[in-house]
DOMIZA-87945 format. One record per residue: x, y, z of N, C-alpha, C in turn. Coordinates in steps of 0.2 Angstrom, whole numbers, padded with zeros to 4 digits, always signed. Example, Ala and Ser with C-alpha at 12.3 -4.5 7.8 and 13.67 -1.06 7.14 Angstrom:
<tiros>
+0066-0028+0039+0062-0022+0039+0066-0016+0039+0064-0011+0035+0068-0005+0036+0064+0000+0039
</tiros>
This chain:
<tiros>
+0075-0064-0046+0070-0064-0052+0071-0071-0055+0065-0073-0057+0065-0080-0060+0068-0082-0068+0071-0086-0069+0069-0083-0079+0065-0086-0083+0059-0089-0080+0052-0084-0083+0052-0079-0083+0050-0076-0078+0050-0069-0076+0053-0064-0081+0061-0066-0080+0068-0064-0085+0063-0061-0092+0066-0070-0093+0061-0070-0103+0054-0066-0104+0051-0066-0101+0044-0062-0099+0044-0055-0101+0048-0051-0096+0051-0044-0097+0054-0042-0105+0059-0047-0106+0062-0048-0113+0057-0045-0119+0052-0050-0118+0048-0052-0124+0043-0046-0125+0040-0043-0118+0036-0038-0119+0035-0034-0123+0031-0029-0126+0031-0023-0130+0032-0018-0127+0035-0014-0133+0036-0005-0128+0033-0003-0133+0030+0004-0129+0026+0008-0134+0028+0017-0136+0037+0013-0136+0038+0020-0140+0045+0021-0137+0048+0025-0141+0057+0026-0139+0058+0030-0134+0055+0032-0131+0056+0036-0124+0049+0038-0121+0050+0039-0115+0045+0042-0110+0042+0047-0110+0034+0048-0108+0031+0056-0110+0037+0060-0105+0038+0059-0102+0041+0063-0094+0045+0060-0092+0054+0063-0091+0057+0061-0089+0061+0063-0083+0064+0061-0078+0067+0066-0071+0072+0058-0068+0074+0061-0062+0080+0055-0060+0075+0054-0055+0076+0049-0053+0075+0047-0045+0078+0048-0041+0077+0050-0035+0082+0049-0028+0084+0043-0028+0091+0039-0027+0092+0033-0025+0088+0029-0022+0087+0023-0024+0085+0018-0021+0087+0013-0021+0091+0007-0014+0095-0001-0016+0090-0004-0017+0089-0007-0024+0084-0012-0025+0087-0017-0023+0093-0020-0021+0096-0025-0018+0097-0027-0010+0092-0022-0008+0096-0019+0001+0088-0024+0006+0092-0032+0005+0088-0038+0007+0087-0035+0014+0089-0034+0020+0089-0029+0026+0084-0025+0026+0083-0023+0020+0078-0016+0021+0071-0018+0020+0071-0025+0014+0064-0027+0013+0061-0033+0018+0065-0035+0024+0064-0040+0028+0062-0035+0035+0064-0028+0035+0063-0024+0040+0057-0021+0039+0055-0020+0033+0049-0019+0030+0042-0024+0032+0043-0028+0029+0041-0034+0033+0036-0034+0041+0041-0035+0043+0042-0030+0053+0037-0023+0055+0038-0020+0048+0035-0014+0048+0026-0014+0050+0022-0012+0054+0016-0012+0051+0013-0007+0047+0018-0001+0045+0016+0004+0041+0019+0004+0036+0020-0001+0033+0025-0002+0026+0021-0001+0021+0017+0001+0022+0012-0001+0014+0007+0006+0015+0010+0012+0021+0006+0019+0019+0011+0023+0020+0008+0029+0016+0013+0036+0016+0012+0037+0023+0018+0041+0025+0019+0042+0034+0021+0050+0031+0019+0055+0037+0020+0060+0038+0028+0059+0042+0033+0063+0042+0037+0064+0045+0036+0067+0052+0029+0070+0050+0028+0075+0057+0025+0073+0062+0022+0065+0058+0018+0062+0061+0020+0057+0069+0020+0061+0075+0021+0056+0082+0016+0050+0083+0017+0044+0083+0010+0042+0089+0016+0034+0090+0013+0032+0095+0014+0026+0097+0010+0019+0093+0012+0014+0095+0008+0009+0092+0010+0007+0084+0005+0003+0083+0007+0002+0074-0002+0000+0072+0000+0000+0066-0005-0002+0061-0007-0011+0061-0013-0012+0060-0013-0020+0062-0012-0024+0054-0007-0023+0051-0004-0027+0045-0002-0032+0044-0007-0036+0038-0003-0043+0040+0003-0045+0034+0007-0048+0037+0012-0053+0033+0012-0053+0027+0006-0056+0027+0005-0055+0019+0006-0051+0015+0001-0046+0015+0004-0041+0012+0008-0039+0009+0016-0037+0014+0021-0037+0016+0024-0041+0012+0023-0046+0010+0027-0051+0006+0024-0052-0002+0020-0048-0002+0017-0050-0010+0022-0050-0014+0028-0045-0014+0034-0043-0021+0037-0051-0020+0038-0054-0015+0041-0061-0013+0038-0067-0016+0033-0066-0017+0027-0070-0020+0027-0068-0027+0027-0064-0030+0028-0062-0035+0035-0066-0041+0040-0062-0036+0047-0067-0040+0047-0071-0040+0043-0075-0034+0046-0083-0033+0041-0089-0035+0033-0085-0038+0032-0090-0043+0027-0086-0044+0027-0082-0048+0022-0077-0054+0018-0081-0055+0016-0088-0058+0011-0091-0061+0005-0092-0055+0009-0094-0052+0007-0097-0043+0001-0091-0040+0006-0084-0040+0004-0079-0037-0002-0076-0041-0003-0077-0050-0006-0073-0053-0014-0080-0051-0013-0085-0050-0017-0087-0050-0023-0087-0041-0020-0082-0037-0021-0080-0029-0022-0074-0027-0018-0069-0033-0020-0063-0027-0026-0059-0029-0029-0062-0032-0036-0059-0032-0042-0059-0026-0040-0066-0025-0045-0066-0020-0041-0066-0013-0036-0062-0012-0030-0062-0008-0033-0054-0004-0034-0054+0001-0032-0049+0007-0030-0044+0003-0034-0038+0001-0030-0030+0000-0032-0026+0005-0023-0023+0003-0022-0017+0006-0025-0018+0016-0023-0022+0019-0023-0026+0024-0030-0024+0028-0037-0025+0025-0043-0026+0027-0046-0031+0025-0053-0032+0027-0056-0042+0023-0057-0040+0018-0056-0036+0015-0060-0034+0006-0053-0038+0002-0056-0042-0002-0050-0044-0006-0050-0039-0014-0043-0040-0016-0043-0037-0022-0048-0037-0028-0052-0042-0027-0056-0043-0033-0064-0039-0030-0067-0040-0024-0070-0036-0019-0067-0027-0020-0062-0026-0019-0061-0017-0020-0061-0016-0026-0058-0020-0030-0057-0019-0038-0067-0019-0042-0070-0022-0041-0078-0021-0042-0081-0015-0038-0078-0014-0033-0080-0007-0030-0079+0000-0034-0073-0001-0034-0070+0006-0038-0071+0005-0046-0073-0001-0048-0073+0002-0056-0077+0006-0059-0084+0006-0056-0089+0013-0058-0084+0019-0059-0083+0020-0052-0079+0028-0050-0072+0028-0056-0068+0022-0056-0060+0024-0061-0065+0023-0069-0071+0021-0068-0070+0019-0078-0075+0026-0081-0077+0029-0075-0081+0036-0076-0077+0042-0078-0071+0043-0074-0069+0048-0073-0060+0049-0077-0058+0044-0076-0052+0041-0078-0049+0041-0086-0053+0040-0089-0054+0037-0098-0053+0044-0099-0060+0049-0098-0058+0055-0102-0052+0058-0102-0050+0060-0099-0041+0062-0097-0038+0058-0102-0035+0052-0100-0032+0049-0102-0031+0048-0109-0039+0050-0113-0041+0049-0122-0040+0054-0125-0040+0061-0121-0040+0065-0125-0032+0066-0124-0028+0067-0121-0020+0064-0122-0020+0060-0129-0022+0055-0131-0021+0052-0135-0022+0053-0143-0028+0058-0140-0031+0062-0148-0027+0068-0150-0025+0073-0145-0020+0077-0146-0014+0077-0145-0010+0071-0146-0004+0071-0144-0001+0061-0149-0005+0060-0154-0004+0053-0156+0001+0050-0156+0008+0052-0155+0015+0050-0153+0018+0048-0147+0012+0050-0143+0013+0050-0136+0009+0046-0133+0012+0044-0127+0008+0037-0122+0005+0043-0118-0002+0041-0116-0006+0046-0110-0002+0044-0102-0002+0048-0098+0003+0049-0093-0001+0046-0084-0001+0042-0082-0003+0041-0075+0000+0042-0069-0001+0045-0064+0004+0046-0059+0002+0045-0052+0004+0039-0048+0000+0037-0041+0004+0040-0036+0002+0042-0033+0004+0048-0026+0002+0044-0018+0010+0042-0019+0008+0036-0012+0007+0027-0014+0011+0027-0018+0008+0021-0022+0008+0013-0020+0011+0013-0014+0011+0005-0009+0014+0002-0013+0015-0004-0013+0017-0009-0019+0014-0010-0025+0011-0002-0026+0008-0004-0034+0000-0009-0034-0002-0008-0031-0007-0014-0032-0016-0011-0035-0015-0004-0033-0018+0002-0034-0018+0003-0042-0011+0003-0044-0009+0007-0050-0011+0000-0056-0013-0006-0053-0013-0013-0056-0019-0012-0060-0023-0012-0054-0030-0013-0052-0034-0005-0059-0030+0000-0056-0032+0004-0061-0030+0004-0069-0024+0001-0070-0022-0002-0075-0028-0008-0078-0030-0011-0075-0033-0018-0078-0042-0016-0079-0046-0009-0076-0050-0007-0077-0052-0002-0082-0044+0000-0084-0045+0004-0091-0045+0000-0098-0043-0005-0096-0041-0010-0103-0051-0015-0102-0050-0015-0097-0057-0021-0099-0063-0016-0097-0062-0010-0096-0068-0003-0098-0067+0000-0104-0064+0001-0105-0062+0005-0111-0058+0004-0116-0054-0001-0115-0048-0004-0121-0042+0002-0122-0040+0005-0115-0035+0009-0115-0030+0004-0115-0024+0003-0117-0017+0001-0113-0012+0007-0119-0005+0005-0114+0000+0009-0118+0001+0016-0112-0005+0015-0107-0004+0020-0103+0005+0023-0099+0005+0026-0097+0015+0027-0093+0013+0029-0087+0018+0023-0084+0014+0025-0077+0019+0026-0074+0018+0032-0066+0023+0035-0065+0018+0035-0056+0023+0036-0051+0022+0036-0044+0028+0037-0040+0026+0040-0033+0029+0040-0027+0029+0035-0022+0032+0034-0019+0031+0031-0011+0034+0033-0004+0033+0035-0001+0038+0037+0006+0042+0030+0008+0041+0025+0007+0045+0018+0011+0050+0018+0006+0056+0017+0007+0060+0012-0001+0059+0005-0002+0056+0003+0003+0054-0004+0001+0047-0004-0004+0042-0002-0001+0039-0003-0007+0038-0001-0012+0043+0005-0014+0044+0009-0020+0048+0002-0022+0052-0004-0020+0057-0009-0023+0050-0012-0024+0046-0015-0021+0041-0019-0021+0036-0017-0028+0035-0009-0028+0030-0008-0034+0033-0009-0042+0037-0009-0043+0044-0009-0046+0042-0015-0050+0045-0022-0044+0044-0027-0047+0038-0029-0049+0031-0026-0044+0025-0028-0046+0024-0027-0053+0026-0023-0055+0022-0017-0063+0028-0021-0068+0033-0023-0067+0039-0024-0071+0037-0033-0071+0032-0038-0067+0031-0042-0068+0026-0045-0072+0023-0038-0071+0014-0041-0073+0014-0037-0080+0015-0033-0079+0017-0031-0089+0016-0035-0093+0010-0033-0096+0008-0039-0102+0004-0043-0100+0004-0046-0094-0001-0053-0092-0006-0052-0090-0011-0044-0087-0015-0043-0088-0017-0038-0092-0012-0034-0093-0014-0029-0097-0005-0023-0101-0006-0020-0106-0001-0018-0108+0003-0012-0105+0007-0009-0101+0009-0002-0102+0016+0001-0100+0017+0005-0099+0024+0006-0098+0028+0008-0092+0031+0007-0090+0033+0010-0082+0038+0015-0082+0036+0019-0081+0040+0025-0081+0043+0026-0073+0044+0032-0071+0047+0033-0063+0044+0031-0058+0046+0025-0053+0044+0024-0049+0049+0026-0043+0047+0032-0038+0051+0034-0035+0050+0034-0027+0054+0035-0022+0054+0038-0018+0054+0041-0017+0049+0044-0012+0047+0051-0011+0043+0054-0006+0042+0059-0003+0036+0062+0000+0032+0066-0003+0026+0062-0003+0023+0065-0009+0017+0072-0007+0021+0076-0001+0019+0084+0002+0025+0088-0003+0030+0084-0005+0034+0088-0008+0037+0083-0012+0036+0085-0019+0042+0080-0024+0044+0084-0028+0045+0091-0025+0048+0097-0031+0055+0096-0032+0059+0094-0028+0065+0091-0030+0069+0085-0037+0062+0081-0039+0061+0078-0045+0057+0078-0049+0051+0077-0046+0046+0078-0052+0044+0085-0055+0044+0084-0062+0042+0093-0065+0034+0093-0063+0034+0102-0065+0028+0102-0064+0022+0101-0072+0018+0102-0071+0013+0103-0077+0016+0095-0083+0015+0089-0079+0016+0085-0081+0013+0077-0084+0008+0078-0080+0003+0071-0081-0003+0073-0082-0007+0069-0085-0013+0068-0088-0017+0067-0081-0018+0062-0078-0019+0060-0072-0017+0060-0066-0018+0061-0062-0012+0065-0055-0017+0060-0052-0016+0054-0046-0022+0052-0041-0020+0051-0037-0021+0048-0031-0019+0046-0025-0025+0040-0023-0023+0033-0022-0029+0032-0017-0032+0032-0012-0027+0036-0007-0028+0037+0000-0023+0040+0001-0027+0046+0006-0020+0054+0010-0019+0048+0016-0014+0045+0017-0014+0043+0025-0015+0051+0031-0020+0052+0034-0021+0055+0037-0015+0057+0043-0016+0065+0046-0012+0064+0052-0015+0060+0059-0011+0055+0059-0017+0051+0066-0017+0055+0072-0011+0058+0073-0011+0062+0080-0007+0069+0078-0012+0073+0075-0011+0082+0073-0008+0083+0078-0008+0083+0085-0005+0088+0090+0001+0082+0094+0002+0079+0092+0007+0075+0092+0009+0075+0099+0004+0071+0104+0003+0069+0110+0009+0062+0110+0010+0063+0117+0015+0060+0120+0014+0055+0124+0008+0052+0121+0004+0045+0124+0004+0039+0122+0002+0032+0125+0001+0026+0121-0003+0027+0116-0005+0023+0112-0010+0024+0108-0017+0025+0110-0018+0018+0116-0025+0018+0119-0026+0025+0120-0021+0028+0124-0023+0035+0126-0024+0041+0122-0019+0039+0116-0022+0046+0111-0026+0045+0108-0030+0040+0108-0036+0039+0104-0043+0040+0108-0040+0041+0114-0046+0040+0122-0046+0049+0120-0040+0051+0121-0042+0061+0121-0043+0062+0115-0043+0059+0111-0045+0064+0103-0053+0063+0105-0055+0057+0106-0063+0055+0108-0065+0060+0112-0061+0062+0118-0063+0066+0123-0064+0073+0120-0060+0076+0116-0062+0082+0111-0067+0082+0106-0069+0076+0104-0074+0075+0099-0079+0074+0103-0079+0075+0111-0086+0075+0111-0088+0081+0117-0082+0085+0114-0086+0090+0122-0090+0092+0120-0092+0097+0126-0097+0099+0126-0097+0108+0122-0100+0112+0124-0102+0121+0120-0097+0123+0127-0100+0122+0132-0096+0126+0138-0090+0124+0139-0086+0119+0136-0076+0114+0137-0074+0118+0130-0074+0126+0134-0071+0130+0127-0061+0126+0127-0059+0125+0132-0053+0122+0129-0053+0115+0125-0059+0111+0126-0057+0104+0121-0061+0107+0116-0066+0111+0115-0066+0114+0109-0061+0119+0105-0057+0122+0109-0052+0125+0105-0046+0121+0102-0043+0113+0104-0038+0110+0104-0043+0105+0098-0048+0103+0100-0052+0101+0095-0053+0104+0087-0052+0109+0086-0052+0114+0081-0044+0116+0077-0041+0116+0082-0033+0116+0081-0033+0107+0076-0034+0103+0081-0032+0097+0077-0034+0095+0070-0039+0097+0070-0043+0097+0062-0039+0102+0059-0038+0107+0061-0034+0112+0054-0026+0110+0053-0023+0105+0057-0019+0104+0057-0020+0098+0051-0024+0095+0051-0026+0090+0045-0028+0092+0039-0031+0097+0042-0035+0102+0033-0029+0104+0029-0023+0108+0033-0018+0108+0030-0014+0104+0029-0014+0096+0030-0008+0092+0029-0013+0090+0022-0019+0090+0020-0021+0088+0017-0019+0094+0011-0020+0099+0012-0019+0105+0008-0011+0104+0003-0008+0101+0007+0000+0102+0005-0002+0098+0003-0004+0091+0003-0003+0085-0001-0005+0088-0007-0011+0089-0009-0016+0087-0014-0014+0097-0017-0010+0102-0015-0007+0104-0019+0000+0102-0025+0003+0096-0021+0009+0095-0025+0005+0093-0030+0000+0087-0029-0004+0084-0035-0007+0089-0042-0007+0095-0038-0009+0097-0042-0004+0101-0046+0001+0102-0043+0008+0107-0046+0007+0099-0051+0009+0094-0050+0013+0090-0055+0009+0088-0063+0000+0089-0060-0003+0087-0067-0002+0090-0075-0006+0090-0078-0005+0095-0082-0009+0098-0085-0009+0106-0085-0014+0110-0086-0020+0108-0091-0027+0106-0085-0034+0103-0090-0034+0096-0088-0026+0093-0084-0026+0086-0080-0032+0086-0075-0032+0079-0074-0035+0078-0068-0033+0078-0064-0035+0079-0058-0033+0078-0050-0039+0076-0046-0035+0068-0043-0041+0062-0041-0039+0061-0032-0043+0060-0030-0041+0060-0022-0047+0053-0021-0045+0047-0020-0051+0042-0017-0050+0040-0012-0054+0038-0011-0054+0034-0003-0053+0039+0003-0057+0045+0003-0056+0051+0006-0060+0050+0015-0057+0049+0020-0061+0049+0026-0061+0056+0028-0069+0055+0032-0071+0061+0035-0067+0061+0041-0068+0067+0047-0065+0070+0051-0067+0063+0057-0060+0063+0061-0060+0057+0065-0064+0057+0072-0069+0065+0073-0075+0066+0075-0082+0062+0072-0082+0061+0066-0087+0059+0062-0088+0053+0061-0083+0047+0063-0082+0042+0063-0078+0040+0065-0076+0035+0073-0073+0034+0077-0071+0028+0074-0072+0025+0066-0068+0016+0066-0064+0019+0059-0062+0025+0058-0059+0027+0053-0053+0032+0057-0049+0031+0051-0043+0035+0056-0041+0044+0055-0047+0045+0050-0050+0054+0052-0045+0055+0045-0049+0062+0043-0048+0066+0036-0051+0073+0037-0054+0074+0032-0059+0079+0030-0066+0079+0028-0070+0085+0031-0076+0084+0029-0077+0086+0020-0082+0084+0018-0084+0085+0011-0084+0093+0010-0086+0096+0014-0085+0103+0014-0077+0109+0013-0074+0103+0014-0068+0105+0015-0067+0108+0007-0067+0104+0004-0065+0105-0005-0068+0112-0009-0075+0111-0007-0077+0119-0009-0075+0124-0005-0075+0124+0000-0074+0130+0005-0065+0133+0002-0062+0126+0000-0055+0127-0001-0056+0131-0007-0057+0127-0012-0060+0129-0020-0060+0138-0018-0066+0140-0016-0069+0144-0015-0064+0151-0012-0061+0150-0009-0056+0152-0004-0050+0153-0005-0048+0149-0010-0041+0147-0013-0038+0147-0006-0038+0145-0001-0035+0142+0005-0027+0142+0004-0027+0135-0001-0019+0132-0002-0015+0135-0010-0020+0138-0012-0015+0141-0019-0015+0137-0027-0021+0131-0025-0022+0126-0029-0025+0128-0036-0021+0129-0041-0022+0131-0049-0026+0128-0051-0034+0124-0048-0039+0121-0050-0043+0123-0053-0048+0122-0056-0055+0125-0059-0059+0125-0053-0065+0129-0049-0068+0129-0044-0074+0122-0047-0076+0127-0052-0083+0122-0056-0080+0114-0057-0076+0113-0058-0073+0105-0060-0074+0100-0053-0076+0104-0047-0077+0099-0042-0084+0092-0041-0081+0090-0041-0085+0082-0040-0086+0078-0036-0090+0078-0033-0088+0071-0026-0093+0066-0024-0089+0060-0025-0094+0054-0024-0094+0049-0019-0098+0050-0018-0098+0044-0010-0094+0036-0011-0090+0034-0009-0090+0027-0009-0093+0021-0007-0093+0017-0011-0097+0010-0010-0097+0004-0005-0091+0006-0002-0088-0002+0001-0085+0003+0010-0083+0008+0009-0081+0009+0016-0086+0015+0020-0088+0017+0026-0090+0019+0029-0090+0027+0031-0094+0031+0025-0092+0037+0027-0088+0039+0021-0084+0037+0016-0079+0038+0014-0081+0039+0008-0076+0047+0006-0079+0050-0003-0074+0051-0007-0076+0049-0011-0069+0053-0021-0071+0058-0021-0063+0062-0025-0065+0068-0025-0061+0069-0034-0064+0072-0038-0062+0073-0044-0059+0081-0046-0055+0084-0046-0053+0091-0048-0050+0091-0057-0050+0098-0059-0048+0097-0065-0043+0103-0063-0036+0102-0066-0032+0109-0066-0034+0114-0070-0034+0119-0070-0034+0126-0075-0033+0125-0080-0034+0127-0086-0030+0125-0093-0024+0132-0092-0022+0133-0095-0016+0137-0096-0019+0140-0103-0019+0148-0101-0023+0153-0107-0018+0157-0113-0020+0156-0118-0016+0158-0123-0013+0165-0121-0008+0166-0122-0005+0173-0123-0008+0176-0125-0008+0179-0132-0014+0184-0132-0020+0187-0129-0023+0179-0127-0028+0179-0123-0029+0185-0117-0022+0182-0112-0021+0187-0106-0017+0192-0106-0013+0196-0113-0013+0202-0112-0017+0204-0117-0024+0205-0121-0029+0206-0120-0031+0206-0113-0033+0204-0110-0037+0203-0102-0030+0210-0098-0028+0209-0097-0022+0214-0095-0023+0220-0097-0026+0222-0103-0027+0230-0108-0033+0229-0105-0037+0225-0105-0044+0227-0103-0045+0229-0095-0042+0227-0090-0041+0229-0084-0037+0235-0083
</tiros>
């Protein structure tokens, strides 16, 4: 770290003697130079990864990317004057390109949450939590959309990431920029998987629970082929015919193995909110039937029929469902949920003597 950077931190504001929410981290070497140079190397360093997930091959990521924390320490003025119109999240859309796309979607849905935390709780900072959070760049961009939409800051921002690198990487990102676009506070930034984070994080905890992207399972049935080839037979199931009852039966199985990877994620999100939170799911790709240049998800139907069904056990309000197409990628929808409120005691043993 620079000492600009140093002095920078120093000088900053806080917005209060302690955190809305506090828990420990699983460890993480913020100093483990090996680990961030292997990261680097990595083409998946910047998505959540299934542990379950087999497939060959890599993700096509550039460099770039990869090194933004390095670019960050080693000349912040340099950097803040570049990465706007820099490569996000390793496709030709640049951060100020996605950042214009998504402001409609975060400056509509986001605020409310986040104000009324602040009307009922005036001692306390409103609470944001990013699930899967890459080097923070997500969490930036939504950060600097509440302050030049609605004059939120002061918000606490809290997240996971399956990599240790880029939970080091989001770290410095949010610990540098503090203050120079926008003001808030950094609470837990952890390592983690975020199908399960019940180990650390409480439940009924955040105002905002989001995610901007479930990294899908790319290979559900966890074939035992090059890439070229498991992407040839997944095609080859997505297009049988009514009489190929076996590529129709394997075809069905792989999608529910997604329905449910999807199920666990976006129920931890929901375990961690706080009852009357949001729970935000963006950048949601359809089934990798429905579009062959996407790396496959769920259909939009998927959410109500879950809703409706309680499938996965999710303490949601069914009526709070919302879903909005997105602007910039192909096929690909937000989804907005709101948690249950939590009912007065009285309330429910009244309802208890009346049953």
């Amino acid at each position: 770290m620079t000492l600009a950077t140093l002095l920078l931190l120093l000088l900053l504001p806080t917005f209060g003697t302690s955190l809305p929410v506090t828990y420990q981290c699983p460890e993480v070497n913020d100093n483990n130079d090996d680990a961030e140079d292997a990261a680097t190397d990595d083409a998946n360093a910047n998505n959540e990864k299934s542990k379950n997930t087999k497939k060959t091959g890599s993700w096509n990521t550039r460099t770039d990317y990869a090194n933004l924390h390095d670019d960050i320490l080693t000349n912040l003025t340099e950097y803040l004057k570049t990465f706007r119109d820099s490569e996000f999240d390793s496709n030709s859309f640049t951060y100020t390109d996605y950042k214009n796309s998504m402001r409609p979607f975060k400056s509509k849905y986001y605020p409310k949450y986040l104000k009324r935390n602040k009307e009922e709780n005036k001692n306390e900072n409103p609470t944001l939590y990013e699930s899967a959070h890459g080097i923070g760049m997500n969490l930036l961009m939504t950060l600097e959309i509440l302050k030049e939409e609605e004059g939120i800051e002061g918000v606490t921002v809290y997240g996971n990431e399956y990599i240790d690198t880029s939970t080091i990487k989001a770290r410095h990102v949010l610990d540098s920029l503090q203050g120079v676009v926008a003001n808030w506070e950094r609470g837990m930034i952890c390592t983690g998987d975020s199908t399960d984070l019940s180990s650390f994080v409480p439940e009924d905890s955040f105002d905002v629970v989001y995610t901007g992207y479930i990294s899908p399972m790319i290979n559900p049935l966890e074939l035992t082929l090059s890439q070229d080839e498991n992407y040839a037979w997944y095609r080859t199931l997505c297009e049988a015919t009514d009489d190929e009852n076996d590529y129709i039966y394997w075809r069905n199985v792989a999608q529910q193995i997604q329905n449910d990877w999807f199920g666990k994620w976006v129920g931890e999100m929901v375990r961690i909110a706080k009852p009357g939170g949001a729970v935000i799911v963006e950048q949601i790709a359809v089934p990798y039937c429905e579009c062959y240049i996407d790396w496959g998800g769920v259909p939009q139907s998927f959410w109500k029929e879950t809703l409706q069904n309680n499938t996965y056990g999710w303490d949601v309000d069914p009526d709070s469902l919302v879903i909005e197409l997105d602007t910039m990628y192909v096929k690909r929808y937000h989804v907005v949920m709101e948690k249950n409120k939590k009912k007065d005691v009285d309330v429910e043993a009244e309802e208890e003597v009346a049953s």
